[in-house]
C-alpha positions as CSV (number, residue, x, y, z in Angstrom):
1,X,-8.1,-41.5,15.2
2,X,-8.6,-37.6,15.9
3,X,-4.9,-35.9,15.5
4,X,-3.5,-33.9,18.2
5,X,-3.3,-30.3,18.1
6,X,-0.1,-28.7,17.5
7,X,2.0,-26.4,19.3
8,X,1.6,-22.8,18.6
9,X,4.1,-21.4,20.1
10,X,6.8,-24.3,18.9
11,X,5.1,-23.8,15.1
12,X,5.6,-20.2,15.4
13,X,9.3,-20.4,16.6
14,X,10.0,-22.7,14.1
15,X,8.4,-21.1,10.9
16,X,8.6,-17.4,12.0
17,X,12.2,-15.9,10.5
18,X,11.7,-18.2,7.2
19,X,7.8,-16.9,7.1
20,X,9.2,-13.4,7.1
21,X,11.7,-13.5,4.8
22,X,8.6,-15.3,2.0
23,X,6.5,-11.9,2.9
24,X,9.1,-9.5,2.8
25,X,10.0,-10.3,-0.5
26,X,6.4,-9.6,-2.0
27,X,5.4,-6.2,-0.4
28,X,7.1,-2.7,0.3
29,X,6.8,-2.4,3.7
30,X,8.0,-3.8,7.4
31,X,4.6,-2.8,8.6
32,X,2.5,-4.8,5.4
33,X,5.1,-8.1,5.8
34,X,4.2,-8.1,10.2
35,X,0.5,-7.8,9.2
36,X,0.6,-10.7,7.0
37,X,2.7,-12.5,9.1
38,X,0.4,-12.4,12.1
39,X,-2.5,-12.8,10.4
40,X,-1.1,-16.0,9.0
41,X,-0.2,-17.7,12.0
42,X,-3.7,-16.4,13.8
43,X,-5.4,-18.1,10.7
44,X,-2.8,-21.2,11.9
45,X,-4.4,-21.2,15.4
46,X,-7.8,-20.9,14.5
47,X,-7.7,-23.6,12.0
48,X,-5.4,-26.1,14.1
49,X,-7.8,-25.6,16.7
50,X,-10.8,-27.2,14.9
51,X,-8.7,-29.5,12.7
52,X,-5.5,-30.2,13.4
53,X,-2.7,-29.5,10.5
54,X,-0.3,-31.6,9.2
55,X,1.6,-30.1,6.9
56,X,2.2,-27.4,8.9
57,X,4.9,-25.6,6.3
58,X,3.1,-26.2,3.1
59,X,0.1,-24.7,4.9
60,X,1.6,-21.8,6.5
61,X,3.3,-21.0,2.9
62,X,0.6,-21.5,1.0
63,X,-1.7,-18.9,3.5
64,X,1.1,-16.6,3.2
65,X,0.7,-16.5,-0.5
66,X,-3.1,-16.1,-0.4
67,X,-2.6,-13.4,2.1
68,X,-0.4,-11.6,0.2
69,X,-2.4,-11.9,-2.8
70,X,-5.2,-10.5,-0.9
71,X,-3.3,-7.5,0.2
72,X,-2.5,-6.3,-3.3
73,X,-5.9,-6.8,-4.7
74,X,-7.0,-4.8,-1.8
75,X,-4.9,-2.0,-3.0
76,X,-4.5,-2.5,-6.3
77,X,-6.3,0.5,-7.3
78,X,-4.2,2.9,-5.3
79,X,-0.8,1.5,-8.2
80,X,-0.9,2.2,-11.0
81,X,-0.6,-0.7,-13.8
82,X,2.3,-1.3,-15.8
83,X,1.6,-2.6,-18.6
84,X,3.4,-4.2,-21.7
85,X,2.1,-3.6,-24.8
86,X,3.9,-7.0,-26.8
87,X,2.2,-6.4,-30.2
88,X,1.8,-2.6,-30.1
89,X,-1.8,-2.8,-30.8
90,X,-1.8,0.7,-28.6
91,X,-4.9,-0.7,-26.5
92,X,-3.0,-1.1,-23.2
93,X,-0.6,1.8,-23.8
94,X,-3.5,3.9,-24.1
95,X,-5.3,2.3,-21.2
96,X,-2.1,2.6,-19.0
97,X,-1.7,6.8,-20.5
98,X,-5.0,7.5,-19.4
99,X,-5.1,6.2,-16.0
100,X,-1.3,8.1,-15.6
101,X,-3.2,10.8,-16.9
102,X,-2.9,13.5,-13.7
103,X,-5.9,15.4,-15.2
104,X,-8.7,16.6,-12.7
105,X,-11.6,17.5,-14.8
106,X,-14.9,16.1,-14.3
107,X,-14.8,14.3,-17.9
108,X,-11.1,12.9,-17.0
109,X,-12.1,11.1,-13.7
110,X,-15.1,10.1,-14.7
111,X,-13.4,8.1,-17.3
112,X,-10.7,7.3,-15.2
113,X,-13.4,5.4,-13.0
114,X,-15.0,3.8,-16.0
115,X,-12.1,2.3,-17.2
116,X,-10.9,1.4,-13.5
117,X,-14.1,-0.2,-13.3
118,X,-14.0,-2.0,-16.7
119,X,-10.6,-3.3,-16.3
120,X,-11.7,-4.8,-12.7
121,X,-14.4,-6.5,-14.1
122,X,-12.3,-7.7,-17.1
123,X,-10.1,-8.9,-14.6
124,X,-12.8,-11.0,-12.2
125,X,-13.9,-12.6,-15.3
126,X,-10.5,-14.2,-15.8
127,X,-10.2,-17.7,-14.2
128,X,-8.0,-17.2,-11.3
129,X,-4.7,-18.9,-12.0
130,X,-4.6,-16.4,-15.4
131,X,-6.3,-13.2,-13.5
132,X,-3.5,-13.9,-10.6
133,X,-0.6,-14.6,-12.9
134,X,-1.1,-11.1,-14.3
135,X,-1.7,-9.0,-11.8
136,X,1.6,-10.2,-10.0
137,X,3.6,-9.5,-13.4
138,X,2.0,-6.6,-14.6
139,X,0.4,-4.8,-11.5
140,X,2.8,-5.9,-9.3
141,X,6.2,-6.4,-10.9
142,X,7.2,-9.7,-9.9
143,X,9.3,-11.6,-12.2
144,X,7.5,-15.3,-13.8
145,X,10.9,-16.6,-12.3
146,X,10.2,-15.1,-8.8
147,X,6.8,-16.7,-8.7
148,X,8.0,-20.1,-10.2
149,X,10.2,-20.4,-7.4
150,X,7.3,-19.4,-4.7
151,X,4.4,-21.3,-6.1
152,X,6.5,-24.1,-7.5
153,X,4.7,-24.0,-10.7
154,X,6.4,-24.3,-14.2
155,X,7.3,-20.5,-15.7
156,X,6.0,-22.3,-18.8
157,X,2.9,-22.4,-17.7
158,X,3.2,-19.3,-16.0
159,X,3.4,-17.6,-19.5
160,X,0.6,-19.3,-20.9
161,X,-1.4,-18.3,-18.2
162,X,-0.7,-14.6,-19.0
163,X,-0.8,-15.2,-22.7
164,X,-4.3,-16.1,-22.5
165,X,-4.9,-13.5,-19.7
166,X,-3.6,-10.5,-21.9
167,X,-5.3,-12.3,-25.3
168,X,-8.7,-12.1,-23.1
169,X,-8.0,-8.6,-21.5
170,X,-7.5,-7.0,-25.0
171,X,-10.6,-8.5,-26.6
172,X,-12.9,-7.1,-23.5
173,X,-11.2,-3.6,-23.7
174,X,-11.1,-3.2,-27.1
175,X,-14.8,-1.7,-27.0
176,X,-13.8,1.0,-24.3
177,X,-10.4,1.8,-26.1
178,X,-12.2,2.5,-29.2
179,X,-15.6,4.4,-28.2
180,X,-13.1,6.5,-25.6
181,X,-9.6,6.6,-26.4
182,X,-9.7,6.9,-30.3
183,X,-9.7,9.9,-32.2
């Protein structure tokens, strides 16, 4: 038995303010959170129209969340990291100083760019629940509370996730860090 299509306009009604309110929390701008929010519920029709959804709130969430995600990777070179250094190794405080750095000389961008572009690769080689977990803490400031309570996933496993995340990230850089950033 084929499911009926739902109701845009009713689903939007319905799921709009609370919709909002999820993507307003997780980017800095009115602008950003409308963008998100319609492409969310254009995704909804497009999909609903070929298969019919029926969990319409856990889907709209969870597409709101992707969305969002995709939004910051889209821009995450244009913030700058934050990153904590637990063990004071100095690897990612160095990292973090030298893309701060406001230096325009040709040797300064260029390795500016190399270690933007080493760190992005670092980064895609993570498996996704780590790589995600830590660019929302570190890149992105949210709190392992904030995203317990949005993804509905444990903040213990939240902070394994990063712990292995950060383990892996400092083993890959360490080769950079010391043919570049060592005296």
């Amino acid at each position: 038995m084929k499911r009926q299509r739902n109701n845009p306009a009713e689903v939007f009604e319905r799921y709009r303010r609370q919709l909002r309110a999820f993507i307003s929390r997780h980017v800095s701008s009115t602008e950003e959170g409308e963008d998100i929010l319609q492409e969310v519920f254009l995704r909804f029709i497009q999909t609903d129209t070929v298969n019919p959804i029926s969990q319409i709130a856990a889907w709209l969430f969870r597409t709101a969340r992707n969305r969002i995600i995709d939004h910051r990777r889209k821009f995450r070179e244009e913030r700058m990291p934050q990153f904590r250094d637990e063990d004071d190794s100095g690897l990612i405080s160095e990292i973090t100083a030298l893309l701060a750095d406001d230096s325009r000389s040709p040797e300064m961008e260029y390795l500016r760019a190399l270690v933007w572009e080493e760190l992005t690769k670092a980064l895609d080689e993570l498996p996704a629940a780590q790589r995600d977990i830590f660019e929302l803490t570190e890149m992105e400031g949210f709190s392992f509370r904030e995203l317990a309570e949005d993804t509905g996933i444990p903040v213990a496993t939240l902070l394994s996730r990063k712990h292995y995340a950060v383990k892996f990230l400092r083993g890959r850089l360490a080769e950079i860090y010391e043919a570049f950033l060592t005296d």
